[in-house]
ZAMARGU-4260 file (C-alpha; in steps of 0.2 Angstrom, whole numbers, plus 5000, padded with zeros to 4 digits):
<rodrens>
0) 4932/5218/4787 | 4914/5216/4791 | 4908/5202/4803 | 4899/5194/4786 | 4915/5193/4777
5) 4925/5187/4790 | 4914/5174/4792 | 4913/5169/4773 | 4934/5170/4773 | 4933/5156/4787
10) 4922/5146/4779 | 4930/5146/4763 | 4947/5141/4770 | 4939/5126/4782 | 4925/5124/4771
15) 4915/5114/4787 | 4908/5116/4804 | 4896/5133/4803 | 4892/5131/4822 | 4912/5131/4828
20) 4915/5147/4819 | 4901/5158/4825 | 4904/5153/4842 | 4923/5157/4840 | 4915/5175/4833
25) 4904/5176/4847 | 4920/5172/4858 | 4931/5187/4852 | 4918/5198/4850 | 4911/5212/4864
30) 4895/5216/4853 | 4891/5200/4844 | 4886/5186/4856 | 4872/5175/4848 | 4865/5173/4830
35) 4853/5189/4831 | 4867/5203/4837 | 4878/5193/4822 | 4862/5196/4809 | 4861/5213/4816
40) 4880/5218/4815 | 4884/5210/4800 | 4888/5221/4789 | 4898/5231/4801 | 4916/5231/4806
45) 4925/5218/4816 | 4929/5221/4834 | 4944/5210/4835 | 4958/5204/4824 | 4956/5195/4810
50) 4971/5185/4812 | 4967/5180/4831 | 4948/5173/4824 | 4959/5163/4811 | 4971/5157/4823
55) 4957/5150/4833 | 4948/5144/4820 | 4964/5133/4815 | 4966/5125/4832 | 4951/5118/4830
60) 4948/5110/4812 | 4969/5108/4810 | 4974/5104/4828 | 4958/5098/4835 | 4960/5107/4850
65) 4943/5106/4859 | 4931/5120/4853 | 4927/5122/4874 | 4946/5124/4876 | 4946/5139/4865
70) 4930/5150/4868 | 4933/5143/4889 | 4915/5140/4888 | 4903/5128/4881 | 4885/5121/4881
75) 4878/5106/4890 | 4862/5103/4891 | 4852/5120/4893 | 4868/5125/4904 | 4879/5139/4903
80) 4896/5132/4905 | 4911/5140/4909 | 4928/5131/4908 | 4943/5137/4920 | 4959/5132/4916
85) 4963/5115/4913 | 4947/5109/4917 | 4941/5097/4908 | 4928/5102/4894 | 4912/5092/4895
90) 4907/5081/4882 | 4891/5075/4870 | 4896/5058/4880 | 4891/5066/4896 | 4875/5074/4889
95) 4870/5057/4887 | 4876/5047/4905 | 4866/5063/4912 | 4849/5060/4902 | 4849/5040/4907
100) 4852/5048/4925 | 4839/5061/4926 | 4828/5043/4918 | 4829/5032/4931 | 4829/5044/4946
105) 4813/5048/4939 | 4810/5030/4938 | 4816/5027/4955 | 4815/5041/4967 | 4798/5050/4959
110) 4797/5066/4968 | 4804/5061/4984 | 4817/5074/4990 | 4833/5067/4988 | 4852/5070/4990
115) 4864/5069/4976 | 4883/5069/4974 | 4892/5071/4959 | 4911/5064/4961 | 4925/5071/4950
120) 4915/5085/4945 | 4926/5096/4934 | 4915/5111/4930 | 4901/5104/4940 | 4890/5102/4922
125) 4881/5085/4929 | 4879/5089/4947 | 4870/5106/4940 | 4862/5098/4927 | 4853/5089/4942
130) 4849/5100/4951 | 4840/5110/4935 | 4830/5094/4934 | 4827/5089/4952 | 4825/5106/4961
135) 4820/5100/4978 | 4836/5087/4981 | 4852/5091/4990 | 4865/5092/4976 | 4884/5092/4983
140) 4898/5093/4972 | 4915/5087/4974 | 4932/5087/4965 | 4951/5087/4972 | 4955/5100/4963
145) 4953/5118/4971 | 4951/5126/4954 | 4937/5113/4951 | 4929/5120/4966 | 4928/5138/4961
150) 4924/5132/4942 | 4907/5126/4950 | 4905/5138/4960 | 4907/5150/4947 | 4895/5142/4935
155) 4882/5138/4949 | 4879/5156/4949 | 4881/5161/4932 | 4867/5146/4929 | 4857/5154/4945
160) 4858/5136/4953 | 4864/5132/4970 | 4874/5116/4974 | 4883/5110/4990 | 4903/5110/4985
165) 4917/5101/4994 | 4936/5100/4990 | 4942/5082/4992 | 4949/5066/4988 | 4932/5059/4980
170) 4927/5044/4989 | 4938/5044/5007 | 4931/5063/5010 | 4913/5055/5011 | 4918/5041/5020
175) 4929/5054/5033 | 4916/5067/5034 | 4904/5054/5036 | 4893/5059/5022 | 4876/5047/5014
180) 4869/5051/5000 | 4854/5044/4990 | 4861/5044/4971 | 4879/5044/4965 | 4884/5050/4951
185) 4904/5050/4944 | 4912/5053/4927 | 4929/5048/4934 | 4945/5049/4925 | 4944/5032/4918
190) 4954/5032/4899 | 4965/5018/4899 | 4983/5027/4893 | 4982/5016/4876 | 4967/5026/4872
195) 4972/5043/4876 | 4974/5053/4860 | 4981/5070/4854 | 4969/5080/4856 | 4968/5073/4878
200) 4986/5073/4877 | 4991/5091/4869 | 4976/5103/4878 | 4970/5095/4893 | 4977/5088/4908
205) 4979/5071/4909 | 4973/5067/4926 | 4956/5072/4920 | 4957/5057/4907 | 4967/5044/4919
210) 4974/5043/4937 | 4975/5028/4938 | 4986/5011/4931 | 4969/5003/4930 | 4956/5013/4927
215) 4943/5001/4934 | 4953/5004/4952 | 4940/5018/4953 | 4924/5008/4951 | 4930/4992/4961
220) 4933/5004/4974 | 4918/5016/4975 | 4906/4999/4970 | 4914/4990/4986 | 4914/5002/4997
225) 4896/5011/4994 | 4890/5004/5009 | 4898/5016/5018 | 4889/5031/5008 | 4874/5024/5003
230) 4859/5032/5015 | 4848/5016/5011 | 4856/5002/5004 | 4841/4995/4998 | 4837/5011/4989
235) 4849/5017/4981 | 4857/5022/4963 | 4876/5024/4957 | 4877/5031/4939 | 4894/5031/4932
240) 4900/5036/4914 | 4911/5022/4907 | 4922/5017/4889 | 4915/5005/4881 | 4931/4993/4881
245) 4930/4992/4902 | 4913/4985/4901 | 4917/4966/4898 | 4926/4967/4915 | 4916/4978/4924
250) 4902/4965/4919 | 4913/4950/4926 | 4917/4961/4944 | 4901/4963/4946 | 4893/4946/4943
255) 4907/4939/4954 | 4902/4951/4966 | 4884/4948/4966 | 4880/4967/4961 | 4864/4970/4953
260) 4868/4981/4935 | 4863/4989/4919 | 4874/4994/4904 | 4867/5007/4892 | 4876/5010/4875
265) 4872/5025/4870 | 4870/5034/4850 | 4884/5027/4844 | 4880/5012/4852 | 4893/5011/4865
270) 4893/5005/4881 | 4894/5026/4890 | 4882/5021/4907 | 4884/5009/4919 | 4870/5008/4932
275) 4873/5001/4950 | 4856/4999/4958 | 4848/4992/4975 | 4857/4977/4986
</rodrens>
């Protein structure tokens, strides 16, 4: 079977998503990486199974398993993003809380060389996406989770970008280390357990999604406490991700707490961003 009739095979059973099955082909294959070594091998043999580029194919438009769970890689904004076992893979919601970031640093910070710290950082994509965008800050990267560590590691230098990492418990090992930072950024693992659907439940772990009973605990506590990290607390930003249903009582805490903060929905118009900005 020919990569072109492979690929017609698949798309006549699923009938959908070109994208997901070339990069499932691009996945298997040794030779055939990107559209132009597909175009040129086309009409030449298959260098795997056809039955494992089926399979694949099935996870993802009959199970939903996540397409960056399958190939262990995937794309996030001009990076090249490896993702290690039970890692969580980044999503289009991300590319988006990282564009309203790389905003209002702009806005904020200009050129100044600054220092960064991306909390919870999974594969590292939004600390690295930073870094691609602000070349002269100090970028560190932190996650609890040693395979984390060596997940950003690793795609720090496949990317050819250098970041700080450190192995901790997010917040407490910058307190305890005594670390200050300019800009926080966070997608913490903040899916309340009644949102939580198969497709978080069945491929990932679920402490990626939720460690907590109330998944506000982690704002309250990092907002409260950013004194403590925070190099100058009159210029500062804290950029988290957020679900939309946490927003009305975010909004509350932080009125009641004399915070100044921005919401942002984003495509879909969902609130994804929550901005924490100078005392």
């Amino acid at each position: 079977m020919t990569f072109f009739e492979a690929f017609n095979k698949i798309k006549k059973n699923h009938s959908t998503n070109d994208l997901v099955i070339f990069e499932i082909i691009f996945y298997l294959s040794k030779k055939v990486k990107d559209k132009v070594s597909y175009i040129t091998n086309r009409n030449k043999q298959i260098d795997f199974k056809f039955k494992d580029l089926s399979s694949r194919c099935d996870e993802y438009f009959i199970s939903n398993k996540p397409l960056g769970s399958i190939t262990k890689n995937t794309r996030f904004l001009g990076l090249d993003i490896d993702v290690f076992e039970n890692i969580l893979v980044p999503r289009n919601d991300t590319e988006f809380v990282c564009e309203i970031a790389k905003e209002k640093i702009n806005e904020k910070f200009k050129n100044k060389n600054i220092e960064i710290v991306d909390l919870c950082s999974g594969t590292g994509n939004i600390g690295l996406f930073l870094k691609k965008e602000f070349k002269e800050a100090k970028v560190t990267c932190l996650d609890i989770n040693p395979v984390s560590i060596k997940n950003i590691k690793h795609n720090a230098n496949k990317n050819k970008i250098s970041v700080n990492t450190i192995e901790g418990d997010y917040f407490e090992t910058l307190i305890n280390n005594k670390l200050k930072f300019d800009v926080i950024a966070m997608n913490p693992p903040y899916v309340a357990k009644h949102e939580l659907d198969d497709t978080m439940k069945n491929y990932e772990l679920e402490i990626s999604f939720i460690n907590s009973k109330k998944p506000n605990d982690f704002y309250y506590n990092i907002i409260s406490k950013r004194k403590n990290v925070i190099k100058n607390i009159n210029d500062y930003l804290m950029i988290f991700e957020i679900s939309s249903t946490q927003k009305s009582n975010l909004e509350k805490w932080l009125i009641k707490n004399n915070i100044n903060f921005e919401f942002y929905k984003d495509l879909s118009k969902k609130y994804r961003v929550l901005i924490i900005s100078n005392d």
